[in-house]
VEXDREN-2710 file (C-alpha; in Angstrom, 1 decimal):
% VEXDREN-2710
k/r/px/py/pz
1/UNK/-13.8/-86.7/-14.3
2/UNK/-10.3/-86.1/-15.8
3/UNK/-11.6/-83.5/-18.2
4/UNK/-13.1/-81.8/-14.9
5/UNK/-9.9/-81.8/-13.0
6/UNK/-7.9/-80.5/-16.2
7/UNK/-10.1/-77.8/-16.3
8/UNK/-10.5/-77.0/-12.0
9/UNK/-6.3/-77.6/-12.3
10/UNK/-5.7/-74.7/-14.9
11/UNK/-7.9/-72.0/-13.2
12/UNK/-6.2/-73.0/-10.1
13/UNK/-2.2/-72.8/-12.3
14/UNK/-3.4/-69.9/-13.8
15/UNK/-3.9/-68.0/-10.3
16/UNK/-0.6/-69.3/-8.9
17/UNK/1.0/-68.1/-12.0
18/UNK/0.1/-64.8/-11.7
19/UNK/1.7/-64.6/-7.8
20/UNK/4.5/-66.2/-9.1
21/UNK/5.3/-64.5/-12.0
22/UNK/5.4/-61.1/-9.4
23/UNK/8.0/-62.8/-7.9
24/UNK/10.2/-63.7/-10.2
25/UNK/9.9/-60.8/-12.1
26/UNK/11.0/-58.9/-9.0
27/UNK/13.9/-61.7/-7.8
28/UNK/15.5/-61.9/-11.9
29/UNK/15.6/-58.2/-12.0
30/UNK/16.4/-56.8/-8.5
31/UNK/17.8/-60.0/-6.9
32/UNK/15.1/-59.1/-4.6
33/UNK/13.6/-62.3/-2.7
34/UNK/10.0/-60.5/-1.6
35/UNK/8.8/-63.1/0.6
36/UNK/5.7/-61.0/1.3
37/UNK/4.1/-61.0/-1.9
38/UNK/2.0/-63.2/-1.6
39/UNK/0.5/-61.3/1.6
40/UNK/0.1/-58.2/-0.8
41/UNK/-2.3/-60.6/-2.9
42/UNK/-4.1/-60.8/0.0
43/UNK/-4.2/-57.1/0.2
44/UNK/-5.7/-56.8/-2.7
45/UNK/-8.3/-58.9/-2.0
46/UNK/-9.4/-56.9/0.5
47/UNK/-9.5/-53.8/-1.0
48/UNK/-11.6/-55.6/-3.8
49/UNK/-13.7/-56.6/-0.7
50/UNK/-14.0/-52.7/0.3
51/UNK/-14.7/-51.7/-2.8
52/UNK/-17.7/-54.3/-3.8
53/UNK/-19.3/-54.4/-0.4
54/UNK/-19.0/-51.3/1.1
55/UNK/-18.8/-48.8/-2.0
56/UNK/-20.7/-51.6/-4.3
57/UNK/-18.4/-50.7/-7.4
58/UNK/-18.8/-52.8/-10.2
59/UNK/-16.6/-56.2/-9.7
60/UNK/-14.5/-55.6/-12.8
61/UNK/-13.9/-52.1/-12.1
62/UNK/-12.7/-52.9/-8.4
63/UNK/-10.4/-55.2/-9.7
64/UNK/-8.7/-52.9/-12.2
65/UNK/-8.8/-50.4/-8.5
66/UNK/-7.8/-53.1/-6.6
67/UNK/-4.9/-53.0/-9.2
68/UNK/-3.9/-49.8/-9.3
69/UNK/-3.7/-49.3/-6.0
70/UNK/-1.6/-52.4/-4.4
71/UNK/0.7/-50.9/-7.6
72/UNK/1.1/-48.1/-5.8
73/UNK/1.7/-49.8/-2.6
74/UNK/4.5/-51.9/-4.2
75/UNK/6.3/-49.0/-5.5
76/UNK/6.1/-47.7/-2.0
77/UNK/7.3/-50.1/-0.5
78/UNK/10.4/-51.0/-3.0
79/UNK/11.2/-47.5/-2.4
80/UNK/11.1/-47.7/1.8
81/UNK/11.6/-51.2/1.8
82/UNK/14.1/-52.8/0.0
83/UNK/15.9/-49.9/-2.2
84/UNK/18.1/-48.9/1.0
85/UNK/19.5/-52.2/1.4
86/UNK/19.8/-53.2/-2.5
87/UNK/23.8/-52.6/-2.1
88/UNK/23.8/-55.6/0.8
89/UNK/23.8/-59.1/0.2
90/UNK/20.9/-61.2/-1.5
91/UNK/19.7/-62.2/2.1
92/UNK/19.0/-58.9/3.7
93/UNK/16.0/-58.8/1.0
94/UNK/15.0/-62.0/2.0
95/UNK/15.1/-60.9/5.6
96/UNK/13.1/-57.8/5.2
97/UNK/10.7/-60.0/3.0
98/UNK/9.9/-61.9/5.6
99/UNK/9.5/-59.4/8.1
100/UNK/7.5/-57.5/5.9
101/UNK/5.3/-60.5/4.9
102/UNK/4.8/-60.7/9.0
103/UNK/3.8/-57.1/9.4
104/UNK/1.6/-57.5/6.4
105/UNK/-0.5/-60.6/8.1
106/UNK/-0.9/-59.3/11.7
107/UNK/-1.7/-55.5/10.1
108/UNK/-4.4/-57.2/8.3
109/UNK/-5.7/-59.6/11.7
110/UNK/-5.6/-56.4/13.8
111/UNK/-7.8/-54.0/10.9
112/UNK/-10.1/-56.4/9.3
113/UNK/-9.9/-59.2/12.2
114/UNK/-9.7/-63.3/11.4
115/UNK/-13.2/-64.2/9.9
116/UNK/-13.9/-65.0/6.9
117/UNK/-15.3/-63.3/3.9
118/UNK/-15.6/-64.2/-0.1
119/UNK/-15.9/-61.0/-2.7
120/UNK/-19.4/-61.2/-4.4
121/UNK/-19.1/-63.4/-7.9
122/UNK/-20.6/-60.6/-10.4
123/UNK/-21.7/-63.9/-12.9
124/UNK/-23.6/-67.2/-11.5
125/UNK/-24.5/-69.9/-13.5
126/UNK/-22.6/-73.4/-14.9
127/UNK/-21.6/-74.1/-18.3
128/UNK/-22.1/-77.7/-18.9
129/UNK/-20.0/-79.8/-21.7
130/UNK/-20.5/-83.5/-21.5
131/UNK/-19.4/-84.6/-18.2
132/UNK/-17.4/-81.1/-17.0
133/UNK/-19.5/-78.4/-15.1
134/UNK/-17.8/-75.5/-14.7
135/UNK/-18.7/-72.0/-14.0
136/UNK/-19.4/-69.1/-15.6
137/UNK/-16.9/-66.9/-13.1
138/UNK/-13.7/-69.7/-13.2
139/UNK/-14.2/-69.5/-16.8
140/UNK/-14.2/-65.3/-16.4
141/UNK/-10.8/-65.7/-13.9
142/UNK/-9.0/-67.9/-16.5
143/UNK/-9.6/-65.5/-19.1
144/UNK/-8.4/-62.1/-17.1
145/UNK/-5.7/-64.5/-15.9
146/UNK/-4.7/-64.4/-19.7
147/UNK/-4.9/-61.8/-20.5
148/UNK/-2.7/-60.1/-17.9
149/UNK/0.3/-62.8/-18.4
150/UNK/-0.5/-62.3/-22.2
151/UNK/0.0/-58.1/-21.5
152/UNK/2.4/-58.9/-19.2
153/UNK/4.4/-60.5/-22.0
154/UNK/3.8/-57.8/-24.7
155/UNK/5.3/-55.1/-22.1
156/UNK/8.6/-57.4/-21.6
157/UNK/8.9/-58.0/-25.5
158/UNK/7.6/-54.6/-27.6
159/UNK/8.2/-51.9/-25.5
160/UNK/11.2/-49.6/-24.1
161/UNK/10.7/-50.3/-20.6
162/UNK/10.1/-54.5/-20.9
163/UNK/14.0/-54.4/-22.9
164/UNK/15.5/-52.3/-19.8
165/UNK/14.0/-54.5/-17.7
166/UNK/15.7/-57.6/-19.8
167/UNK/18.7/-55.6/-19.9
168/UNK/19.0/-56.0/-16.2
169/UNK/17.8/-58.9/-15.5
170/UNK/20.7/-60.1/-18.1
171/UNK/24.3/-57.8/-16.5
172/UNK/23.0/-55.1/-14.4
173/UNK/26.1/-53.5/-14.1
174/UNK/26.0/-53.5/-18.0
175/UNK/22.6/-52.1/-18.1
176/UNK/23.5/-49.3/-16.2
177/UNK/26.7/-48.3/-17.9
178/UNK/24.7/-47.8/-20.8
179/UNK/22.4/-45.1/-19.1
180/UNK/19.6/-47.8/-17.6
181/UNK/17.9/-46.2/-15.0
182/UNK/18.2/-49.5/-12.2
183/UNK/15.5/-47.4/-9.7
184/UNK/13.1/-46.4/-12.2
185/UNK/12.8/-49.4/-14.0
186/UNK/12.9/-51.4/-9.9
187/UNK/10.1/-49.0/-8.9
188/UNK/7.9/-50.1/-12.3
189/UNK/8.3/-53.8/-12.0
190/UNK/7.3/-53.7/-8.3
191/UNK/4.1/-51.8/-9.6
192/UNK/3.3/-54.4/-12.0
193/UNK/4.0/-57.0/-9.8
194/UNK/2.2/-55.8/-7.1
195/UNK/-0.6/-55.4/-9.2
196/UNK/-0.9/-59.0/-10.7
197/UNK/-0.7/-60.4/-7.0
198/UNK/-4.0/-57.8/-6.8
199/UNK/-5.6/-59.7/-9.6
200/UNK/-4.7/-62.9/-8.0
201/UNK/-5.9/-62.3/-4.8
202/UNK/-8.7/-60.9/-6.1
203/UNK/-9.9/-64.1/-8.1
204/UNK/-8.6/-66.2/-4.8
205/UNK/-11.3/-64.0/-2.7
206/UNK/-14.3/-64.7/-5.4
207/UNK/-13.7/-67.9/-5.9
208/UNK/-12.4/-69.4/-2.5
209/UNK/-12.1/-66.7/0.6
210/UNK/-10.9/-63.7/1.7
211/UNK/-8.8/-63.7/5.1
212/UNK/-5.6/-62.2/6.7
213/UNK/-3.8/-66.0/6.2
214/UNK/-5.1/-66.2/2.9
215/UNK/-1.4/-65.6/1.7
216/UNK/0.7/-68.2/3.2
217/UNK/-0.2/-71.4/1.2
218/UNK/-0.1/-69.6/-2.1
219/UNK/3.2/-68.2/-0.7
220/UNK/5.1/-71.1/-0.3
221/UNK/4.2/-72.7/-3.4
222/UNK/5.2/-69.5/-5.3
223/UNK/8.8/-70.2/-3.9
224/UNK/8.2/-73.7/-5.2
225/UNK/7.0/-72.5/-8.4
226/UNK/10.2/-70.2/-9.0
227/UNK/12.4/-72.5/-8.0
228/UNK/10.7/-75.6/-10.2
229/UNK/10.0/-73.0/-13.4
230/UNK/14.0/-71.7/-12.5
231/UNK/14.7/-68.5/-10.8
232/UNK/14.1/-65.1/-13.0
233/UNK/12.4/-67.1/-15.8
234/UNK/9.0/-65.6/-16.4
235/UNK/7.9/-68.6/-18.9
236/UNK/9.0/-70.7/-16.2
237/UNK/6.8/-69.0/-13.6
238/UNK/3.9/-69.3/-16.1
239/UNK/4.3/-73.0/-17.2
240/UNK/5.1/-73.6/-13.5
241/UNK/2.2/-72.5/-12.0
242/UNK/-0.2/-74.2/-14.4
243/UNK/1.6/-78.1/-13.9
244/UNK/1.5/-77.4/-10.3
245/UNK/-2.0/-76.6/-10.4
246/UNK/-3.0/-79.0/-12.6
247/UNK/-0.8/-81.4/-10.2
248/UNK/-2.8/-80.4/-7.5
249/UNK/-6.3/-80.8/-8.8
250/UNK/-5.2/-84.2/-9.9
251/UNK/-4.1/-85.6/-7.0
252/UNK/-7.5/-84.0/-4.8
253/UNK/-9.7/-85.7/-7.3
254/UNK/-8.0/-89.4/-7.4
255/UNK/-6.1/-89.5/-4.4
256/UNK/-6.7/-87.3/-1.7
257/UNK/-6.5/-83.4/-0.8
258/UNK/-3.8/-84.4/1.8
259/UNK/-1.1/-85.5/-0.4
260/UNK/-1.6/-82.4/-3.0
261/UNK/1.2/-80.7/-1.6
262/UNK/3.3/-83.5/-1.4
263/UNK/3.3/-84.1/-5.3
264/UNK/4.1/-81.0/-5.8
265/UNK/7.3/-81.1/-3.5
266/UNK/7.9/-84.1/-5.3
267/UNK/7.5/-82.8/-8.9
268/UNK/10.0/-80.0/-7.8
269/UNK/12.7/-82.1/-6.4
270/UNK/12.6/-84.5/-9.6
271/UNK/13.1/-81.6/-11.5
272/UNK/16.4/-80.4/-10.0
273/UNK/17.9/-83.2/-9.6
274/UNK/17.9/-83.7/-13.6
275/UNK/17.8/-79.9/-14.1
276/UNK/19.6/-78.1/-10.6
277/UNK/19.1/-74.7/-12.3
278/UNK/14.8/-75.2/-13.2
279/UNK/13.0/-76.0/-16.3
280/UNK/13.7/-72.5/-18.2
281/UNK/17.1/-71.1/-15.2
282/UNK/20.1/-70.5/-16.5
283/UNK/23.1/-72.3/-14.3
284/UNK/25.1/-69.3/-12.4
285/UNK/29.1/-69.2/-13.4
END
């Protein structure tokens, strides 16, 4: 039984790492607090919908589609959206977040309406160890879920654009004396961003449902995942996500699906009153 919760509790961490490393990636870099991200996960869960259903592409290519094209739609939107007011204070973005996060949900009610749909699992079956059961397709999300934190991590490390990007996220004003280009390197990790929340929401929709709410739970405990994990720390949005997810599964298995998000409130609250600045955040002086 615990073995099976472990295993239900990472695939679930592993999902609400990938929204939440989005998030921070955009808040440590831009100071940008894009309340709406997790509504653009559910964007791209409906566009992997389209794509299977109505156009029956192949599952893994309309999630790589799915991907590419909520990219886009975040580097539109950092462009319309939140670059004209990156010169105001920290709460204007948070404002516009919200806002956005509210056009986002009622757009999606009004053009695809409030039932609900699940995006076709391309794999059926079980694998079966001893006591845990576990399917084929969680075991196929946890791996893509890897791999995109694990390529994630290899842009920020080895290449030119991940050290701008660390460059920033460090002294901005630094960065761009010495010939950083703040916009460009904005516009690229709202692509990137974007497009893990597409991945998220696209494993979200196969495994649980698709609908135009499907956003706000994973939402709030993205902010709690930041916040737990320490604002602008990536490994802190990756470690994050998993304990809260394996938090979760843990308490719905031995105590009761009601009090799941209570633990994790509690876990978070622990934390900063030992550590005020997260697990991985760096105090502000």
């Amino acid at each position: 039984m615990l073995s099976q919760q472990l295993v239900n509790g990472i695939v679930l961490g592993g999902i609400y790492a990938l929204v939440a490393l989005g998030f921070t990636l955009i808040f440590g870099v831009s100071r940008i607090g894009n309340f709406a991200h997790a509504d653009i996960a559910m964007l791209g869960a409906y566009t992997a919908l389209i794509l299977t259903f109505e156009f029956r592409i192949n599952y893994f290519l309309a999630l790589l589609l799915s991907m590419c094209v909520i990219g886009i739609l975040g580097a539109i939107i950092e462009r319309v959206a939140f670059r004209p007011i990156l010169s105001r204070s920290m709460t204007s973005t948070f404002l516009v977040g919200i806002g956005l996060m509210n056009i986002l949900r009622n757009s999606a009610i009004v053009i695809f309406g409030s039932d609900t749909h699940a995006i076709s699992s391309p794999i059926s079956g079980n694998l079966v160890v001893g006591n845990i059961s576990v399917s084929y397709m969680r075991l196929v999300s946890l791996g893509i879920t890897a791999v995109l934190i694990f390529a994630l991590y290899c842009i920020l490390r080895h290449t030119s654009i991940g050290r701008a990007i660390r460059a920033l996220a460090q002294d901005r004003d630094g960065a761009q004396v010495v010939g950083i280009d703040a916009n460009r390197v904005n516009s690229f990790i709202f692509i990137v961003s974007c497009a893990l929340a597409a991945a998220a929401g696209t494993i979200m929709g196969t495994l649980f449902s698709v609908e135009p709410m499907m956003g706000a739970s994973p939402q709030l405990k993205t902010f709690t995942i930041v916040v737990f994990g320490g604002m602008g720390s990536t490994l802190g949005a990756a470690l994050g996500g998993i304990i809260l997810g394996v938090t979760e599964a843990l308490v719905i298995g031995y105590i009761s699906a009601a009090y799941a998000d209570v633990f994790g409130f509690a876990i978070m609250i622990i934390v900063l009153l030992v550590k005020p600045a997260g697990l991985f955040g760096r105090a502000e002086r």
